[in-house]
FISE-551047 format. One record per residue: x negated, y negated, z negated of N, C-alpha, C in turn; residue number from 1; residue in one letter. Coordinates in steps of 0.001 Angstrom, whole numbers, plus 500000, padded with zeros to 6 digits. Layout:
[lolum [X Y Z] [X Y Z] [X Y Z] NUM a]
...
This chain:
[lolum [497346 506222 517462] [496606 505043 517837] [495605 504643 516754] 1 x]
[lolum [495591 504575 515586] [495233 504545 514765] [494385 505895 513674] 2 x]
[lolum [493522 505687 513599] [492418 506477 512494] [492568 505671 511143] 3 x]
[lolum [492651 504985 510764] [492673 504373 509529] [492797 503420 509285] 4 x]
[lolum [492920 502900 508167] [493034 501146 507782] [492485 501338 506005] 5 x]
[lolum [491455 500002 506297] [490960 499852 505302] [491379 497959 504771] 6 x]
[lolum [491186 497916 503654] [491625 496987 502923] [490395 496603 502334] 7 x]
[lolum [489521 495545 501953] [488751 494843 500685] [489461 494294 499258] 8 x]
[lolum [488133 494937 498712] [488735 494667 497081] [487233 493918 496391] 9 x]
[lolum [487761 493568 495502] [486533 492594 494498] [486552 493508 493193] 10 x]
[lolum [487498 494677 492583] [487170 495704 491938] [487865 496994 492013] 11 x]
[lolum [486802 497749 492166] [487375 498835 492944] [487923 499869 492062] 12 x]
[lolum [487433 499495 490768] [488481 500594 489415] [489800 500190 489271] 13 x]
[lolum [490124 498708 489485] [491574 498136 489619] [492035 498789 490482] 14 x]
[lolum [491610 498606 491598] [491893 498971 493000] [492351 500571 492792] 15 x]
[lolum [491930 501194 492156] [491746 502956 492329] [493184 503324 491555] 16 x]
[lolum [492879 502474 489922] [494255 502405 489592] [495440 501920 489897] 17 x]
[lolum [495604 501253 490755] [497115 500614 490967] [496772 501444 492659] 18 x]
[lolum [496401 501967 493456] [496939 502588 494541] [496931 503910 494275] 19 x]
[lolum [496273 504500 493090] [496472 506362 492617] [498085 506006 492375] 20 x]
[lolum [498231 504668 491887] [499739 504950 490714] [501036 504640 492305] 21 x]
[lolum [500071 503997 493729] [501271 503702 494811] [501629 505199 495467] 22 x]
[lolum [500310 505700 495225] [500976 506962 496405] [501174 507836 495334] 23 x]
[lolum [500860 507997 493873] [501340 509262 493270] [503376 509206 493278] 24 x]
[lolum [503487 507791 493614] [505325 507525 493604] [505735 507957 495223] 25 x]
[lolum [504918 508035 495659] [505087 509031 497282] [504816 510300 497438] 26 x]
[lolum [504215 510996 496617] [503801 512669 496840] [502189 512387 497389] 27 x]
[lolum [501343 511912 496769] [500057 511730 497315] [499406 512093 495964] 28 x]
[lolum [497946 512171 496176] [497128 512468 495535] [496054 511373 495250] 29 x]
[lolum [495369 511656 494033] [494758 510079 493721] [493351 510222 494119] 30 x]
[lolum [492825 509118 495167] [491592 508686 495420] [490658 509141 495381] 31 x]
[lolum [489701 508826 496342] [488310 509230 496002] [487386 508675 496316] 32 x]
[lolum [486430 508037 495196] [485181 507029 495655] [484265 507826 496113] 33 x]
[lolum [483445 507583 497405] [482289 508356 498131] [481391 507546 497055] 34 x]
[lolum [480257 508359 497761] [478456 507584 497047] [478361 506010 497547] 35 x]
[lolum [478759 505229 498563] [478729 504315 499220] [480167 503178 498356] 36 x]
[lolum [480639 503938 497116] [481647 503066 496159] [482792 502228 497335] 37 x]
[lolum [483427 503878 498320] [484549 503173 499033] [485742 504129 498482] 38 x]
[lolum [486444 503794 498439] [488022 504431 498022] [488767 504973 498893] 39 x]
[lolum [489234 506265 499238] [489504 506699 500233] [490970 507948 499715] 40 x]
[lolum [491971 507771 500022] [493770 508341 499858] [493855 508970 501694] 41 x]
[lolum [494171 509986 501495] [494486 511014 502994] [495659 511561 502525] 42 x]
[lolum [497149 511116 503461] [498504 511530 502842] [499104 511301 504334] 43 x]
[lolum [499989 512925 504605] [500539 512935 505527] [499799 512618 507083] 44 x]
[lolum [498730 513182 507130] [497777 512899 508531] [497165 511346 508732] 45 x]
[lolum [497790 510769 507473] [496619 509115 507884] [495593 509123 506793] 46 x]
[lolum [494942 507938 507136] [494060 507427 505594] [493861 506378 505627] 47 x]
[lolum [494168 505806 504594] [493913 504153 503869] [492490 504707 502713] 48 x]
[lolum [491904 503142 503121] [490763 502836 502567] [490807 501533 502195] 49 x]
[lolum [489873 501402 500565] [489757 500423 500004] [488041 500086 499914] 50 x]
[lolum [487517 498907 500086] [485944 498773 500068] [485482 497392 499155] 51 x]
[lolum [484533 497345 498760] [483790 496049 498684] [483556 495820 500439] 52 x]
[lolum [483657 494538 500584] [483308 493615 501570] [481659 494132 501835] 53 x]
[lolum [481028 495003 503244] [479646 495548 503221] [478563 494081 503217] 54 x]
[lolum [479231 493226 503684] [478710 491623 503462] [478426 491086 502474] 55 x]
[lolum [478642 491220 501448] [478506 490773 500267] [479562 489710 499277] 56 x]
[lolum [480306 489022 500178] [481293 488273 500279] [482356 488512 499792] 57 x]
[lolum [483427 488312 498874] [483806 488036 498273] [485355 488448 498986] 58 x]
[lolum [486166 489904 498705] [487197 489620 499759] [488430 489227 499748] 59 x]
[lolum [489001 489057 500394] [490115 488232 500896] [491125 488589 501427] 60 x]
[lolum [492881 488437 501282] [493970 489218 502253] [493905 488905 503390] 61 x]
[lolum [494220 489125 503632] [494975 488592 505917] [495725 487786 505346] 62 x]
[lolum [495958 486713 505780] [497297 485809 505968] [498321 486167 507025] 63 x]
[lolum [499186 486398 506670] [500042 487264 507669] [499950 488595 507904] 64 x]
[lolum [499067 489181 507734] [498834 490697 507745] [499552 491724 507134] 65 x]
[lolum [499919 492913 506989] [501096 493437 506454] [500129 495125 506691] 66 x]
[lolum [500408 495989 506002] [500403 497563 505642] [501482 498100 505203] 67 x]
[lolum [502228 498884 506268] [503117 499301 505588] [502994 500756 505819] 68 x]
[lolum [503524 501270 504414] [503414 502707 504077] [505127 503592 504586] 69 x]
[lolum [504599 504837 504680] [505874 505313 505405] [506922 505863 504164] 70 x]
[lolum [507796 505818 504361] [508304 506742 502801] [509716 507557 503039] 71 x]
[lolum [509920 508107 502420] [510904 509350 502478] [512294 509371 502461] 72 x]
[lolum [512612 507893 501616] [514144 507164 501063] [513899 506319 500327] 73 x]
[lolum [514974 505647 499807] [514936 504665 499601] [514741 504653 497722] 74 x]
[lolum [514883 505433 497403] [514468 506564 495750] [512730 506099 495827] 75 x]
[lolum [512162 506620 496892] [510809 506795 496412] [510173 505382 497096] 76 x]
[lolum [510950 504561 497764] [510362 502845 498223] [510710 502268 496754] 77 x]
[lolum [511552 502844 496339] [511587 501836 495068] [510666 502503 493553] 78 x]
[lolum [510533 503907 493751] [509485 504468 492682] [507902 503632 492870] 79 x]
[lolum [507947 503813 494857] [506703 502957 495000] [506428 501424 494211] 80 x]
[lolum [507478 500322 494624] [507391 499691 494545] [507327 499414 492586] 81 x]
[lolum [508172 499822 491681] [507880 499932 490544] [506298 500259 489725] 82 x]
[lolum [505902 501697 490733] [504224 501796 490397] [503415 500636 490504] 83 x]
[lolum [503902 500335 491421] [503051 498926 492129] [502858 497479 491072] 84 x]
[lolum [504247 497423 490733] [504407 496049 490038] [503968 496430 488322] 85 x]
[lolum [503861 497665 487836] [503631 498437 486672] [501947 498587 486412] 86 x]
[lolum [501008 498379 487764] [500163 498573 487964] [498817 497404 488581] 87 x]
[lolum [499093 496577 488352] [498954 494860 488880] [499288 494349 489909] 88 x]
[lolum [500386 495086 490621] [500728 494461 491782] [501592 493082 491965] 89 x]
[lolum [502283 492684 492745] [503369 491583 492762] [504129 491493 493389] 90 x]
[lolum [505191 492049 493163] [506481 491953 493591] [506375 490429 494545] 91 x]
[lolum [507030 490828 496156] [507177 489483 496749] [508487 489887 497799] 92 x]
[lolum [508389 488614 498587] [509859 488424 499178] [510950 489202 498848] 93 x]
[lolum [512188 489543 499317] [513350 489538 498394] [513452 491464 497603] 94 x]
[lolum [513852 491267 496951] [513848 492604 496353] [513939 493898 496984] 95 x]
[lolum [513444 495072 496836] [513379 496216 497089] [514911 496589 497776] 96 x]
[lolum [515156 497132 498926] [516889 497061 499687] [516774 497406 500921] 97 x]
[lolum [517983 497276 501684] [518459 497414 502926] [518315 496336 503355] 98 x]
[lolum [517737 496449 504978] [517718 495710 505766] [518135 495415 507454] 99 x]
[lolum [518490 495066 508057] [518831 495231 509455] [517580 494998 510172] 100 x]
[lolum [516885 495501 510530] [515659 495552 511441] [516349 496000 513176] 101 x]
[lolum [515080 495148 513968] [515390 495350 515177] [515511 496299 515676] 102 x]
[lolum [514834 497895 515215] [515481 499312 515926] [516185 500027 514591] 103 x]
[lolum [517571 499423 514138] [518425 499776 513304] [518227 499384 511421] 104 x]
[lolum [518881 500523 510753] [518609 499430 509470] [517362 500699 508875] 105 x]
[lolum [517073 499891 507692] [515576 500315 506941] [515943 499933 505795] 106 x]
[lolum [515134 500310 504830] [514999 500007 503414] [513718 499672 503151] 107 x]
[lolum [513459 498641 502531] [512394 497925 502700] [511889 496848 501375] 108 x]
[lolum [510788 497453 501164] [510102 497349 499202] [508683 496445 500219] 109 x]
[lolum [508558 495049 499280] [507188 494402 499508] [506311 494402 498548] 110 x]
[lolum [504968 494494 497980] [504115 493964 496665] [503236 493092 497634] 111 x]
[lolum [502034 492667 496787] [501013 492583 497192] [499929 492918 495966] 112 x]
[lolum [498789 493445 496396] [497755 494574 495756] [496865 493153 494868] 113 x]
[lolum [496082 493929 493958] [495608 493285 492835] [494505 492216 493748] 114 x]
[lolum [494650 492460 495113] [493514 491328 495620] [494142 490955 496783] 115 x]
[lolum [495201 490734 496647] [496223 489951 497440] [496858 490592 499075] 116 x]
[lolum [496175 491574 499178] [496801 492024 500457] [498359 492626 500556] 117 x]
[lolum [498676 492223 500990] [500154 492426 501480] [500524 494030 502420] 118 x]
[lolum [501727 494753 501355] [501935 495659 501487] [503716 496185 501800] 119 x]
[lolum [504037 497208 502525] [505121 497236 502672] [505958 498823 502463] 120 x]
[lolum [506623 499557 501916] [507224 500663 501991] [508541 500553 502763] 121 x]
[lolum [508202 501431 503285] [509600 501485 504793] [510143 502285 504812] 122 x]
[lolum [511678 502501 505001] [512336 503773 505268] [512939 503703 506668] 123 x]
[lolum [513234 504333 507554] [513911 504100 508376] [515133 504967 508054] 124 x]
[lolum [516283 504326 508021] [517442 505113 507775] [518322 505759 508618] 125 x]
[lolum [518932 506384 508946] [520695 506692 509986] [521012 505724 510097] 126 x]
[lolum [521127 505345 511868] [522363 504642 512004] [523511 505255 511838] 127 x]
């Protein structure tokens, strides 16, 4: 359903460093700014993108909005989540863990990125 998801940033060398350091804790490879200074990670058949706002404007999280990344166990939601907070991120709602979600349980790591967007690493586990 989805081709991509992109995110706005207000600096995009921050930006490059603290998401090279999210997916290198997933088996990803670090970034790449085009000529047009957009940030672009291709891991596992998707791609996340990071941009200046093409408006000029100044950008901003979603309120309520959420990205969540897929991950392997609950080892590498929490390697993620460590890169993250090691890297200017911010640790938010309750700590990196198990959770009971509506189609069974998950393990489930939150930050939010050096320009506030809200992020999520997910495991889906065995029932």
């Amino acid at each position: 359903m989805f081709s991509h998801v992109m995110v706005g940033t207000n600096d995009i060398e921050r930006s490059k460093r603290f998401y090279d350091a999210l997916f290198a804790a997933i088996g990803g490879k670090p970034g790449r700014i085009d000529p047009k200074g957009r940030l672009s990670y291709v891991h596992k058949g998707a791609a996340f993108m990071v941009s200046p706002p093409i408006d000029g404007a100044p950008a901003c999280h979603a309120n309520g909005g959420t990205i969540g990344f897929s991950v392997d166990g609950p080892d590498q939601a929490q390697a993620w989540h460590e890169a993250g907070t090691a890297h200017g991120g911010t640790a938010i709602e309750d700590p990196p863990g198990p959770r009971q979600g509506s189609g069974g349980p998950i393990y489930l790591a939150y930050l939010r990125d050096p320009d506030g967007n809200k992020l999520c690493a997910l495991h889906r586990m065995p029932a």
